[in-house]
Every structure is written in structure tokens, then in C-alpha cells.
C-alpha positions as CSV (number, residue, x, y, z in Angstrom):
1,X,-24.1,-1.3,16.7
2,X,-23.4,2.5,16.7
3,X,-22.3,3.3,19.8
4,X,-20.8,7.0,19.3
5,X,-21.4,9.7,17.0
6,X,-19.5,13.0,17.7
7,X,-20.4,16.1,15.0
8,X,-18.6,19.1,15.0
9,X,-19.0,21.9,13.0
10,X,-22.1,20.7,10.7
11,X,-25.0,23.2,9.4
12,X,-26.6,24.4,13.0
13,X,-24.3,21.9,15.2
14,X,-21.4,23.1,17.0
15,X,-20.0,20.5,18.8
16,X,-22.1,17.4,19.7
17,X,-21.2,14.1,21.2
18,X,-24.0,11.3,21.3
19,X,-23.6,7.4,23.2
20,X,-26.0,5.6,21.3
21,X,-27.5,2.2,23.4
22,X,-28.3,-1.3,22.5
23,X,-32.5,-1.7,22.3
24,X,-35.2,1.5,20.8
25,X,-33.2,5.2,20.9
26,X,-35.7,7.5,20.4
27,X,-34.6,11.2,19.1
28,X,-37.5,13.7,19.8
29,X,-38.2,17.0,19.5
30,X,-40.1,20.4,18.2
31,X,-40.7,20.3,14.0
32,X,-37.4,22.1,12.8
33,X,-35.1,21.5,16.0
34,X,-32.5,19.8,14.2
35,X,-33.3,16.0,13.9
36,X,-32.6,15.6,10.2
37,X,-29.2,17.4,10.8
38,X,-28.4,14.1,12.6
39,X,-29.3,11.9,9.9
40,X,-27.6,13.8,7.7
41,X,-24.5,14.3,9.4
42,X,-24.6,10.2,9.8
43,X,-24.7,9.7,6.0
44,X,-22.0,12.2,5.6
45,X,-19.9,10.1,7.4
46,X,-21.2,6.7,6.0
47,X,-20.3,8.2,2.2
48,X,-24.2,9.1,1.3
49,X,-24.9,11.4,-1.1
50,X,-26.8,14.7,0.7
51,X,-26.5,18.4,1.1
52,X,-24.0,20.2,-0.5
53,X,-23.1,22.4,2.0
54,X,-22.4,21.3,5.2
55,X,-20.0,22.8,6.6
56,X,-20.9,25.5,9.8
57,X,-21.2,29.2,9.1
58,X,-18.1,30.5,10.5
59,X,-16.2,27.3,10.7
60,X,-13.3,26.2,8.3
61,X,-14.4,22.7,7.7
62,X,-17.0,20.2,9.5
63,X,-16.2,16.9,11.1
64,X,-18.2,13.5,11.6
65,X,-16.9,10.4,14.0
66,X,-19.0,7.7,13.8
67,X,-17.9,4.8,16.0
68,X,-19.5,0.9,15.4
69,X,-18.9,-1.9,17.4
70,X,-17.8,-4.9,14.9
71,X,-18.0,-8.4,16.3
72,X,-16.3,-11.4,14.6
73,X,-18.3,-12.3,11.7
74,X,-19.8,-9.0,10.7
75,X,-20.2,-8.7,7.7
76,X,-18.2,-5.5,7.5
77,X,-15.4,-7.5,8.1
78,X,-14.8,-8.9,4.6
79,X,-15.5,-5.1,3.3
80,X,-12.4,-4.2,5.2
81,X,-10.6,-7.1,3.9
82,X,-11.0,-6.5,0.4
83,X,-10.2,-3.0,0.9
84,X,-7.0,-3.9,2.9
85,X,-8.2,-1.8,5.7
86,X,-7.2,-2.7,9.6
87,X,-10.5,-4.2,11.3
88,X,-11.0,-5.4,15.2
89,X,-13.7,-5.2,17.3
90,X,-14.1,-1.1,17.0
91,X,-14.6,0.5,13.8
92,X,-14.4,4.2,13.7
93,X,-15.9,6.2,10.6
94,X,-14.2,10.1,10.3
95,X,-15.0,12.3,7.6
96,X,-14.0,15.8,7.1
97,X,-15.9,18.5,4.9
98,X,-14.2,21.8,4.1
99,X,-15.5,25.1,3.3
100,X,-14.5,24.9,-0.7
101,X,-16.2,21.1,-0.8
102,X,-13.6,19.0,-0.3
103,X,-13.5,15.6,1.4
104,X,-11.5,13.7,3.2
105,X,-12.5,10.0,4.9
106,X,-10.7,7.7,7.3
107,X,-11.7,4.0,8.6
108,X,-9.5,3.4,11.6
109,X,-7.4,6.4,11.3
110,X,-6.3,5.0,7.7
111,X,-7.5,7.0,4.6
112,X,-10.5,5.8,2.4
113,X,-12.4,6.3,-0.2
114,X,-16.2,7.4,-0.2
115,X,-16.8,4.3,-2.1
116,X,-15.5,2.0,0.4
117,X,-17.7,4.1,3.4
118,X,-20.7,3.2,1.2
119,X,-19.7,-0.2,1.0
120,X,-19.4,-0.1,4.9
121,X,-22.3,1.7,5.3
122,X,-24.7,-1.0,3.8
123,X,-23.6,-3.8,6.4
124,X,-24.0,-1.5,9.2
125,X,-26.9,0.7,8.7
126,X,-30.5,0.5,7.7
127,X,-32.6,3.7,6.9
128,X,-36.2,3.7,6.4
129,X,-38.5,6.6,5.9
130,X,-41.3,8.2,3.2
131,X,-37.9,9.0,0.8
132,X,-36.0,6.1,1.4
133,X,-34.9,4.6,-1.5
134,X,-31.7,3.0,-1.1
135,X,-33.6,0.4,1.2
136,X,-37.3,-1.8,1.2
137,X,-39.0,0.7,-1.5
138,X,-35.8,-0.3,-4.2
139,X,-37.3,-2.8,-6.2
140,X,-33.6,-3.6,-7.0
141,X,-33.3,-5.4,-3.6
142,X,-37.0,-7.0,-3.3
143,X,-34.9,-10.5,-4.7
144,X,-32.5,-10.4,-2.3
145,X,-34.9,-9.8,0.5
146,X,-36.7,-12.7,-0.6
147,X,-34.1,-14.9,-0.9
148,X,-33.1,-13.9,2.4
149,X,-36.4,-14.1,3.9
150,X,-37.0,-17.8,2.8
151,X,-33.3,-18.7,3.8
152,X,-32.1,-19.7,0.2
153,X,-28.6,-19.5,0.6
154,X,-27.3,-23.2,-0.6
155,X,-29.9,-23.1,-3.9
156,X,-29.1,-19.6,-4.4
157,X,-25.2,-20.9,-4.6
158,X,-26.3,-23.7,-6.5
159,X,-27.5,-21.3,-9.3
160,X,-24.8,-18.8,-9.2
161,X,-22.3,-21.7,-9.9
162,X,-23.9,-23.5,-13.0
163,X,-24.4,-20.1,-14.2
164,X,-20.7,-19.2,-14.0
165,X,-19.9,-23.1,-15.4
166,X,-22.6,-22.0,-18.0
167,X,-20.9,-18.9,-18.7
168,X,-16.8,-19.9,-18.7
169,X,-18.6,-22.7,-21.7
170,X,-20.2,-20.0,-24.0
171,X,-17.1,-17.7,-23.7
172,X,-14.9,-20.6,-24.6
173,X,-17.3,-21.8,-27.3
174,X,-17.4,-18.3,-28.5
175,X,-13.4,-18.2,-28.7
176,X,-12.6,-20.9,-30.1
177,X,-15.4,-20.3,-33.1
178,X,-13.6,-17.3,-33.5
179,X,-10.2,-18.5,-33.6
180,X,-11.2,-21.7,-36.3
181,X,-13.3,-19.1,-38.0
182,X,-9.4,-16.9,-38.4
183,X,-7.7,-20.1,-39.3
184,X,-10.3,-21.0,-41.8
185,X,-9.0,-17.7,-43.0
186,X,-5.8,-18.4,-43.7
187,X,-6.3,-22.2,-44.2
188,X,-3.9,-21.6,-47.7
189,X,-1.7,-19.7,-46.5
190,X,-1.0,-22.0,-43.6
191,X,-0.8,-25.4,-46.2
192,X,1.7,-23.8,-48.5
193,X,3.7,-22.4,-45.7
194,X,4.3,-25.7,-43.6
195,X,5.0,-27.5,-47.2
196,X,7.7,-24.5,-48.1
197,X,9.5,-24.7,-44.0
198,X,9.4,-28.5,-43.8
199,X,10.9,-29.2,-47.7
200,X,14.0,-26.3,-46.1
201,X,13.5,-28.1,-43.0
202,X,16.3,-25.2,-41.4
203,X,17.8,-26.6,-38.4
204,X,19.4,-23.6,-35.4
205,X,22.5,-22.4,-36.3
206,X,22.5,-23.5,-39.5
207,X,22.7,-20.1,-40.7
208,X,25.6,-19.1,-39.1
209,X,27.2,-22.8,-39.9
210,X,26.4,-22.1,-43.6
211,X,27.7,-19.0,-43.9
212,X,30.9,-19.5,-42.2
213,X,31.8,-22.3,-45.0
214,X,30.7,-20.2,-47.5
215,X,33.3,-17.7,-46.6
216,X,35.8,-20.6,-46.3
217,X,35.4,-21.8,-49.5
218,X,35.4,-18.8,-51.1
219,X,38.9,-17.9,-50.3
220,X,40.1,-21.5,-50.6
221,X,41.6,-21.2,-54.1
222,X,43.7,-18.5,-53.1
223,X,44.3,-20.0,-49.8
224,X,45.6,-23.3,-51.2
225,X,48.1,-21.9,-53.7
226,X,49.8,-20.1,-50.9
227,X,49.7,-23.5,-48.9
228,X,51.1,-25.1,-51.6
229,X,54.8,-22.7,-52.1
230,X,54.4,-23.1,-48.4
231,X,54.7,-26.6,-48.7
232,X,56.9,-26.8,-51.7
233,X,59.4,-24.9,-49.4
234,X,59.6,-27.0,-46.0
235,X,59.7,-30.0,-48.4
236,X,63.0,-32.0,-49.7
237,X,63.4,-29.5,-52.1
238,X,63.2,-26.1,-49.6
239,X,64.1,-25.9,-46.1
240,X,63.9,-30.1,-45.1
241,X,66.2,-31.0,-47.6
242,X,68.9,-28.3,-46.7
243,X,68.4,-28.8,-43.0
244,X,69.2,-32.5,-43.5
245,X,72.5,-32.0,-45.6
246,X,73.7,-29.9,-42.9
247,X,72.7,-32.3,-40.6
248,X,74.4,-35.2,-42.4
249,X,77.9,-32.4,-43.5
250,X,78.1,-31.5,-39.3
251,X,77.2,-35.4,-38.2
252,X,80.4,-36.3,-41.0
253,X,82.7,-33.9,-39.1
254,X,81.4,-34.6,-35.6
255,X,83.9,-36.9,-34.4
256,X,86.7,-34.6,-34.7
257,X,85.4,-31.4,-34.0
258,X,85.7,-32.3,-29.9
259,X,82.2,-32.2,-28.8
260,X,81.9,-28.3,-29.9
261,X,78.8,-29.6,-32.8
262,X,77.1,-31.3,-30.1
263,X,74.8,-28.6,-29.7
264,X,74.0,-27.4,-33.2
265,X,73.7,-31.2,-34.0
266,X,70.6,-31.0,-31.0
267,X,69.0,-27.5,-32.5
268,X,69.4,-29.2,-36.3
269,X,67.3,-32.2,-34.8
270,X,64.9,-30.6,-32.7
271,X,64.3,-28.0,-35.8
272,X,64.0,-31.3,-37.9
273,X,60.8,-32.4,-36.4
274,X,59.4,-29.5,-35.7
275,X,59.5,-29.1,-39.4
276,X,58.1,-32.2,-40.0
277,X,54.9,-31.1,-37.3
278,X,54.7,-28.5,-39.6
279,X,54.6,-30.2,-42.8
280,X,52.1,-32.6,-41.7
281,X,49.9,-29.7,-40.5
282,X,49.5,-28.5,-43.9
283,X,48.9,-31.8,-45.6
284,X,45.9,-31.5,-43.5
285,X,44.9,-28.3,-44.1
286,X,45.3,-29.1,-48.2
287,X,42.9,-32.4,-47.4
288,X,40.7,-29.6,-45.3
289,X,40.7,-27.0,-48.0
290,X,40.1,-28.8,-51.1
291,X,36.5,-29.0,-52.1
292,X,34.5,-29.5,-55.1
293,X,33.1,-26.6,-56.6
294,X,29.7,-27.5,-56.6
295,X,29.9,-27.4,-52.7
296,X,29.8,-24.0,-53.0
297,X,27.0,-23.4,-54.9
298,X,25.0,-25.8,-52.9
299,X,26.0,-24.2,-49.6
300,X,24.9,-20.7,-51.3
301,X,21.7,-21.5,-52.5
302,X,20.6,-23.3,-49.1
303,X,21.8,-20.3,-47.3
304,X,19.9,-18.0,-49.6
305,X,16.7,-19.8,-49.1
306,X,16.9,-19.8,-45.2
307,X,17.5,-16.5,-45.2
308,X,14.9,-15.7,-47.7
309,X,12.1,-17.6,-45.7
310,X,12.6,-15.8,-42.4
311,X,12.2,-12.5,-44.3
312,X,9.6,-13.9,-45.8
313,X,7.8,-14.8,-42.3
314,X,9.6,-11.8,-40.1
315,X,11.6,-13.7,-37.9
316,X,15.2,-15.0,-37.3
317,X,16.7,-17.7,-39.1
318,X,17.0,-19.5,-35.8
319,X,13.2,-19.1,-35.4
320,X,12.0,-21.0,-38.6
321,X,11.4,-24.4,-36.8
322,X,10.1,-23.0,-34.1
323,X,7.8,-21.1,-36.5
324,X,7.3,-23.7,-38.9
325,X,5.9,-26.0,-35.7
326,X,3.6,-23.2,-34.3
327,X,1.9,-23.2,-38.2
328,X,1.6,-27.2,-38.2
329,X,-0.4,-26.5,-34.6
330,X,-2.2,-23.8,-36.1
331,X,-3.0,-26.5,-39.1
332,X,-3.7,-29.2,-36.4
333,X,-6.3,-27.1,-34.5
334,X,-8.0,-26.1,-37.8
335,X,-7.9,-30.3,-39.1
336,X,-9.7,-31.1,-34.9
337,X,-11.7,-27.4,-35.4
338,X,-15.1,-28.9,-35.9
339,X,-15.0,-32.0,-33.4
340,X,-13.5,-29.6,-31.1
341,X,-16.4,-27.9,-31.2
342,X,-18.8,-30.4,-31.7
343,X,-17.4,-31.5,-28.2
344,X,-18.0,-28.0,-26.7
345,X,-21.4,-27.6,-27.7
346,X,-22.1,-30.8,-26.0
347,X,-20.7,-29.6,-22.8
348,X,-22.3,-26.0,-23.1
349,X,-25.7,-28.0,-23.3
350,X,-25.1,-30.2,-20.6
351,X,-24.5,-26.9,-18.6
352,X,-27.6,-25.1,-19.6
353,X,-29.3,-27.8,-18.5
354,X,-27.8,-27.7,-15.0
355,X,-28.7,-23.9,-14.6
356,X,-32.1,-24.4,-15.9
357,X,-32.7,-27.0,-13.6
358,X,-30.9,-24.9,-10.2
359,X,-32.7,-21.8,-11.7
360,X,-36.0,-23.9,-11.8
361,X,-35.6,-24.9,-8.4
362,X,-35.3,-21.7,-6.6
363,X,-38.1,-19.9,-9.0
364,X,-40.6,-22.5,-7.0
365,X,-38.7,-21.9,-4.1
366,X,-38.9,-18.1,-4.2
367,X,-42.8,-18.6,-5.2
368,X,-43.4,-20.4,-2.4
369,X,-41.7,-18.0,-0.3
370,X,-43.6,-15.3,-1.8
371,X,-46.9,-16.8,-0.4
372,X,-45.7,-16.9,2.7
373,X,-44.0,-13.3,2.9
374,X,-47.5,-11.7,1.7
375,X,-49.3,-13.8,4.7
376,X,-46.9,-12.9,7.3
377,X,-46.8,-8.7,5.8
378,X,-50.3,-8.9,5.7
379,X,-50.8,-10.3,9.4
380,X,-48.9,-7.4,10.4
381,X,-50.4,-5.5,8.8
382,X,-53.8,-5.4,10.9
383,X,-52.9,-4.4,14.0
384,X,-51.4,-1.0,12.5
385,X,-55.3,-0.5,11.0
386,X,-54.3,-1.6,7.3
387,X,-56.1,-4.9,7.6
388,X,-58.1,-4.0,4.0
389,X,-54.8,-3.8,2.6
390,X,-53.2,-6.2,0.1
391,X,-49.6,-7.0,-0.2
392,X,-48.1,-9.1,-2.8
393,X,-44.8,-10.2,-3.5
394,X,-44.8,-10.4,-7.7
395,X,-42.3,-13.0,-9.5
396,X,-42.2,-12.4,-13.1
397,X,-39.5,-13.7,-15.5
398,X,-36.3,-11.8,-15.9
399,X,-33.2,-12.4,-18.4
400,X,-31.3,-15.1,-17.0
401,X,-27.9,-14.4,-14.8
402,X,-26.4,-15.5,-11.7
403,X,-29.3,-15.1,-9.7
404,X,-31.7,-17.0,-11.7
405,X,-34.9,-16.1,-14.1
406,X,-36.8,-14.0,-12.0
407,X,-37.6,-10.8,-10.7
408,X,-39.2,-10.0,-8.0
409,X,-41.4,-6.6,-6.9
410,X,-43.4,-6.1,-3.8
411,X,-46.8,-4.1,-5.1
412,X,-49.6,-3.3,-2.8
413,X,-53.4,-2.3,-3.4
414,X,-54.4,-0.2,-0.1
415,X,-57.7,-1.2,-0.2
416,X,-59.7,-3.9,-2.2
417,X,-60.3,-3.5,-5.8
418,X,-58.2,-1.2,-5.9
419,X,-55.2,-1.4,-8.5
420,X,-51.9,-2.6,-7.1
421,X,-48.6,-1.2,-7.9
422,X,-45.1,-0.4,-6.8
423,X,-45.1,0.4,-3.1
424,X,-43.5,3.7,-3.1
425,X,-46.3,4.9,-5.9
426,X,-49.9,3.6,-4.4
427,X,-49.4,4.2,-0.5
428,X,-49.5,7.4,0.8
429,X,-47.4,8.7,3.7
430,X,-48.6,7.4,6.8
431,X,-49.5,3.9,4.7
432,X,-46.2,3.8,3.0
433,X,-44.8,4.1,6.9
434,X,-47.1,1.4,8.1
435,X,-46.0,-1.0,5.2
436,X,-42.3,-0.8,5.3
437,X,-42.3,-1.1,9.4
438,X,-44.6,-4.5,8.5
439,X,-42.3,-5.9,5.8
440,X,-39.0,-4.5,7.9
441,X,-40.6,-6.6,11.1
442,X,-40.8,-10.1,8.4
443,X,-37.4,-9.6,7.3
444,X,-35.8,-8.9,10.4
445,X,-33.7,-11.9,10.4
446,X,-32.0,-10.6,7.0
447,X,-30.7,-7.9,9.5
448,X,-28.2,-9.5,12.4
449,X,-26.0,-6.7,13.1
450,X,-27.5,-3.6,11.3
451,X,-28.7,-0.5,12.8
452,X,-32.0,-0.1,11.7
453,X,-33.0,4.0,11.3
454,X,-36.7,4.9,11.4
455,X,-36.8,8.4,10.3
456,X,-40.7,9.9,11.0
457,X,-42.1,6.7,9.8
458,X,-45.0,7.2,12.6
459,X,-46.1,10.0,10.3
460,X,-49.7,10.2,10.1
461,X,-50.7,7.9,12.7
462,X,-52.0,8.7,15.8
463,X,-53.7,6.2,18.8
464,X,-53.7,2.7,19.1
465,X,-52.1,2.8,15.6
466,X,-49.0,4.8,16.5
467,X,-48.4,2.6,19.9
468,X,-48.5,-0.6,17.5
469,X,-46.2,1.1,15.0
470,X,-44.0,1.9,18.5
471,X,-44.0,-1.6,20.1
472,X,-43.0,-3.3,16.5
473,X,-40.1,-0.9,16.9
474,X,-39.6,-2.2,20.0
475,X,-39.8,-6.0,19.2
476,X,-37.2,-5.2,15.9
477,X,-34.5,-3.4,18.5
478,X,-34.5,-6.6,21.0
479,X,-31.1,-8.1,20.6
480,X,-30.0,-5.5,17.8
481,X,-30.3,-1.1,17.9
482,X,-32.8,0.9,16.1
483,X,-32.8,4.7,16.4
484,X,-36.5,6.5,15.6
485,X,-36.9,10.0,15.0
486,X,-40.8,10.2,16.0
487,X,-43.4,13.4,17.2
488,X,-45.3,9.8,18.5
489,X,-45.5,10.3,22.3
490,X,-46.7,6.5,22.0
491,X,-43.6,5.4,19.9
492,X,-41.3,7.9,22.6
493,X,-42.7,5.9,25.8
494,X,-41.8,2.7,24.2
495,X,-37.7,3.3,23.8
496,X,-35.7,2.1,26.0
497,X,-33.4,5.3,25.7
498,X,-34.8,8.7,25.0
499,X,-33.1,11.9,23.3
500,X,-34.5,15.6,23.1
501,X,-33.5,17.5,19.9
502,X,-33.0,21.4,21.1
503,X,-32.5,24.5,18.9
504,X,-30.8,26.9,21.3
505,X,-30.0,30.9,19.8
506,X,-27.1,32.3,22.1
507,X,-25.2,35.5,20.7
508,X,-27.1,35.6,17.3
509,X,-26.0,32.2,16.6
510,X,-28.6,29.4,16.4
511,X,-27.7,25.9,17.3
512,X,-28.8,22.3,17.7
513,X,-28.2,20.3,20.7
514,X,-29.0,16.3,21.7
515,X,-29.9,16.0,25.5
516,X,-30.5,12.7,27.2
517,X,-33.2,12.6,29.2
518,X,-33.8,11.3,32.8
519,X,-37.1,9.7,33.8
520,X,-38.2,12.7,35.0
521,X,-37.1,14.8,32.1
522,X,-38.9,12.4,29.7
523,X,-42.1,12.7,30.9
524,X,-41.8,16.1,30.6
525,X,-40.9,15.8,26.6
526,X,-43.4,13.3,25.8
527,X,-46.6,15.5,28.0
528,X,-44.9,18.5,25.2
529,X,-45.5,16.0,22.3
530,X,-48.9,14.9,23.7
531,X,-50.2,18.6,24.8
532,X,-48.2,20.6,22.6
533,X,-46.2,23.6,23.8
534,X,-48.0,24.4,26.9
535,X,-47.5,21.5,29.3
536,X,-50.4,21.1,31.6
537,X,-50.6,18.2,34.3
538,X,-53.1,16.3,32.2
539,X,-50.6,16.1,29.9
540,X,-48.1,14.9,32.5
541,X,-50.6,12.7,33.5
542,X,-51.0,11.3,29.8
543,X,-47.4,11.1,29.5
544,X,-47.0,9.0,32.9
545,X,-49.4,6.7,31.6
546,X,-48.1,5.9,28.3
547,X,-44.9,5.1,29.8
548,X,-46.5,2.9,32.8
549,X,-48.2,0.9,29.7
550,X,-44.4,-0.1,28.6
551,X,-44.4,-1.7,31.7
């Protein structure tokens, strides 16, 4: 529900501050006092597109706060959500509008975007009027309204979900077509390179195994000749032999020399076996370094061929078996291709079936509905004097999507045997009026927890008319708000909360005020809409009665 709307600095308005009420507000007033500026100022801050310039003459920039009241499970709720805006129980809309054109929102004193106020807007407010045609005269919407009408939530769900199982099918079908279709391609390719990779077979870090030997070998020759005069001179004939004469000359002369060769005798042995650690080590290395020739060569050539393979393919060494499997999976998937497909088909058709069948279903549903939409429009119809009019509520087949195969149109024919079209194109004015407040009263239920606008859509109507228009107002606003802008004095009596629209000129400057009105007050407004500008006690009289027939 709005419950506040405070405007300051907007076209004609200086500073206004309205407390809107649960039930029928009525804004009244003379023809140019100011009432659109209202409904203008409340799309500014809701994120409609309107007037350029807003903004006061004189002032630096305008400002809108709109403030809602948001109970738990609003719909608006899940807007803010998405959004990640803070929500609670108040939600307050401010919009600013500066002198060069700029605009600035906030939702709940955090900055917005106008797209998320438009996305607000739609769960909290409801405008209707002659060029309304974001709401019942949008063909776009007549499905919805519908749907909503006939309460055909679960099938409606039941459609939208074998349409997106339908969809995720063809879009997989479609890929992997393409993706056999690219292997297919390359089918050759593929055979001769898995051949190639597993003949190699190249293992990790055989590269770096390879060529490590390779570099081994190549410098054994060298290597080993060095060894061997290494060898050749710790043996018996170098430095082993000498060590042990001089061992065996000192051990000789040991007895006699009074202990002092005990030492060197100690050094000679330790030196002994160190030498023969040492000897041993390169017996070892020999048996390590001594290779056939042909080890070489075989070494190179594998070598070579890894390395010429993952130039070949563009990637690492390391990487060829990885590789090499990814191709024998590529092969795989080309080799299963066409039962792999065979298989999605199968399940692509068992899903069409399923949406045909959901769609199906709520296409007799929604016709059913239709027929009983168009009975209930055209029973109220009659008591606002249109009871020779025809609505219809046209289903005709659509492409198919996640709302089924059909689309849906409300047409009317204002008179019989007359042609019937759109309903923004065949009524006129005062009909058009009459229709949407008949279809708005049918759909009501599609509307918990919207303010419902009525801009002027009394216009042309007069009488017993205009005071059925007024009390089907009335019977929309119980439990919910609707806000009427009417020159009805019929539709006035009937609100259960009354506003004067005033166009005041003070210093040269001309501005639009909101008064509420006291009983007293509002008889007064509604024997000026009744008389005109000369308020006679007739009209008073008129105006007490009108308002005694509420009663």
C-alpha cells in the first residue's frame, strides 16, 4: 500500500506531503489544477518514463519520496532480493531530478538503478487510464492475466519445466552433432596420430632420462681412458704397490726402532684401505661407463623422435601421453558418435512429447478459462450501460516457449455486428474506461497487494453509469488501496477518503496544492463538481445526497 508521497520541487509543486489510506482515495479538482502532476511525479519515482523536464522553475533539482508498506510475502520482496537491496516492512522509493537531467534513485536510503524501481514498480502499482499501456490494454500481458484469472499456477509450472527439459535436450543434441560433425573432420588425422604416440609410447621424464645418458655416453670414451691411468696408478704397479713395500721395509725394522714407527705404521694402514675404497670405486665406475656403442645411437634416435612428436603436436615432451590419451577419447567419442546420438534423439522425443502434452493441457485449460472470463466481463459489463457490448478473450496458436502454444488477446465489438478488434483500437474513451474497470473488477484477485490507479477513467460517463463505475471502484479498494482521479461527483461520494487538487498564484508564482477534506469541506467540492463553479444550495443539496446514498 502507498501510504506517503512527499514531492518537492516538481513542475507547479513546491513542497507537498500526501498520507494516502487503505480503501477508495479520491483526488479531485478543477480541469488543469494539477492532478496529472501527481501521477507524474509518482512514476518519476517508480522509474517511468515521462516528461523531460521536471524539475521547478527556480529550483536546482526536484525530489520524489514515495513510501509503501511491504508485508511478508510481497512480491516486492524477491525484487529486493535479487537486487541485493535491504527490505522490511517499509519500503521507501527517493528519486532526485536535477536541472541539467540527471538522476539519481535510492530504495531504502541505498542507491539503485531506474531499472530495478521499474521492477519495483510493477509489484506495487497498477495504473489504468485512456493511455495506459503498460497495463490491461498490452496485449503482451492478456496470457498472464488469464492464467492468473483461471488460477493455473501448478500446469503453468508443469509446462515451463518440460520446456526447459525439452530445451537443455535440443541444445545438447545440437552440441554434440557439432562436436562428431568436427571429429568426423579430423577422423584421419586423429587414426594416424594415436598409431604414431602409442608405437613411441613416451613415458614422463623420459626426456630428461634420455638425454642425461646421452650426454653420459658421449663423454665416456674419454672418460674411461682417464679412469683407466687412474687405475693403473693406485694399482700394484703405482701407488698400492709402493705403499705396501714401505709398509713391509718399516714393519721389517719395527722391532728395533723403539715404538717411534708405530705411528706411520697406523697412517701406512689406514692409507692402505682407503686406497683399496678407492680402487674398488673405479672398478665400478669402468663396469658403469662401458657401454656398447649402439646404446648410443638407440638412445639418440628415441630421443629425437619424442622430441620431434611434441613439436609436432605443440606440447611438452612430458605431455605426449597425456595428449596421446585425450586423442584415443576424441577417437572413442567419434567410434560411440552415432549411438550417442541415436540415444539423444530418443530422449529429445520423449521430451517433446511431455511439453506437448503439459502445453496441451493448459491450451484447454486457458480456453476454458476464456469462456468464463468473457461471461463474467460481460456481466459487468451491463450495469455500466455496455450490455450490447461483446467481449472476447481470443486464443490463437503462438511459437512454442515456456509458456506454451498460445497467445492470447482480449478484442471487443461495442455493439453487435459490429467488427471486433484490439481493445485499445474499437472502444472509444468513455467505453474503453468502462471495459478496463469491468475486466480490472474479474481480475482482481491477480492483484493482492497492488495499488490500483484510476486516472479519469469515469470520462464520459455521467448518471447512474458514473455511480456504477464509482461503486466497482469501491468494491476493488475493499481490503487493498485504489487512488481515482475523477470530475465524477458520483465516483467522489463513493471514497472513503477525499482530496482537493488546488492551483494557488501567490507572488507571480503559480502552484499546485493537495488538501484533505473534512465532511463538510467535501460536500462543498463535490456540489462544485455537480454545479460547476458557482455553488448554489441545490447543489449542496445534490452533493449531500450522493454521499447519504454511500450510506
Amino acid at each position: 500500500m502507498l501510504r506517503a508521497l512527499e514531492i518537492r520541487d516538481m513542475l507547479i509543486i513546491d513542497r507537498l506531503e500526501l498520507a494516502f489510506q487503505p480503501g477508495l482515495n479520491v483526488l479531485t479538482g478543477e480541469t488543469g489544477a494539477g492532478k496529472s502532476i501527481l501521477l507524474d511525479s509518482l512514476g518519476f519515482v517508480l522509474g517511468w518514463r515521462g516528461r523531460a523536464e521536471l524539475v521547478r522553475q527556480g529550483a536546482d533539482q526536484g525530489e520524489v519520496v514515495a513510501v509503501f508498506d511491504l508485508p511478508d510475502g510481497h512480491p516486492a520482496h524477491a525484487v529486493l532480493e535479487e537486487a541485493g537491496l535491504p527490505a522490511g516492512p517499509e519500503l521507501i522509493l527517493r528519486r532526485i531530478n536535477t536541472r541539467d537531467g540527471r538522476k539519481t534513485s535510492w530504495i531504502n536510503d541505498r542507491r539503485c538503478s531506474g531499472e530495478v524501481l521499474r521492477a519495483l514498480s510493477e509489484r506495487l502499482v497498477e495504473l489504468h487510464g485512456q493511455h495506459d499501456d503498460r497495463g490491461l490494454l498490452d496485449p503482451k500481458g492478456h496470457r498472464a492475466l488469464l492464467d492468473s484469472f483461471a488460477g493455473l499456477g501448478l500446469m503453468q509450472d508443469s509446462v515451463r519445466e518440460t520446456w526447459r527439459a525439452r530445451s537443455r535436450l535440443a541444445r545438447r543434441l545440437a552440441e554434440a552433432e557439432a562436436a562428431l560433425q568436427a571429429v568426423r573432420a579430423e577422423e584421419d588425422f586423429l587414426r594416424h596420430a594415436v598409431v604414431e604416440l602409442d608405437g613411441l609410447d613416451p613415458q614422463p621424464g623420459e626426456e630428461a632420462e634420455l638425454d642425461a645418458r646421452r650426454r653420459l655416453m658421449q663423454g665416456a670414451e674419454r672418460t674411461r681412458e682417464d679412469m683407466a691411468r687412474a687405475y693403473a696408478a693406485l694399482g700394484l704397479q703405482g701407488a698400492e704397490g709402493s705403499m705396501s713395500d714401505a709398509l713391509r721395509w718399516l714393519d721389517g725394522v719395527a722391532g728395533q726402532a723403539e715404538g717411534t714407527l708405530d705411528a706411520p705404521l697406523e697412517a701406512l694402514g689406514r692409507a692402505l684401505n682407503e686406497l683399496a675404497d678407492a680402487t674398488q670405486g673405479l672398478e665400478r665406475a669402468q663396469e658403469v661407463m662401458s657401454f656398447n656403442p649402439q646404446d648410443l645411437e638407440e638412445a639418440e634416435e628415441r630421443l629425437f623422435a619424442i622430441r620431434a612428436l611434441a613439436r609436432k603436436h605443440g606440447v611438452l615432451a612430458d605431455d605426449l601421453g597425456a595428449f596421446a590419451t585425450g586423442l584415443r577419447d576424441r577417437l572413442s567419442a567419434l567410434d560411440r558418435g552415432d549411438a550417442d546420438l541415436r540415444a539423444l534423439k530418443t530422449e529429445l522425443a520423449g521430451a517433446e512429447v511431455a511439453f506437448d502434452t503439459a502445453a496441451a493441457a493448459l491450451t484447454a485449460a486457458r480456453q476454458e478459462a476464456a469462456g468464463r472470463l468473457d461471461a463474467a466481463v460481460t456481466a459487468e459489463l451491463a450495469p455500466l450501460k455496455m450490455e450490447r457490448a461483446v467481449f472476447r478473450t481470443e486464443i490463437a496458436s503462438a511459437e512454442p516457449g515456456p509458456e506454451g502454444r498460445d497467445a492470447v488477446t482480449f478484442s471487443v465489438a461495442t455493439n453487435p455486428g459490429a467488427p471486433a478488434g484490439p481493445l485499445a483500437r474499437i472502444a472509444s474513451g468513455g467505453e474503453l474506461s468502462r471495459f478496463l474497470l469491468a475486466l480490472k473488477v474479474c481480475l482482481s484477485d491477480s492483484a493482492a497487494g497492488v495499488t490500483m490507479i484510476f486516472d479519469e477513467i469515469d470520462r464520459g460517463v455521467g448518471g447512474a453509469t458514473a455511480d456504477a463505475v464509482g461503486r466497482r471502484l469501491a468494491a476493488l479498494a475493499q481490503g487493498g488501496q485504489v487512488l481515482v482521479v475523477t470530475h465524477s461527483p458520483q465516483v467522489a461520494a463513493l471514497g472513503a477518503h477525499h482530496w482537493r487538487v488546488e492551483k494557488r498564484v501567490l507572488d507571480e508564482m503559480t502552484t499546485t496544492t493537495v488538501v484533505p477534506l473534512d465532511p463538510s469541506a467535501r460536500i462543498d467540492e463535490i456540489a462544485r463538481m455537480v454545479a460547476g463553479d458557482t455553488i448554489t444550495d441545490e447543489a449542496r443539496g445534490a452533493a449531500r445526497a450522493l454521499l447519504a446514498g454511500v450510506d
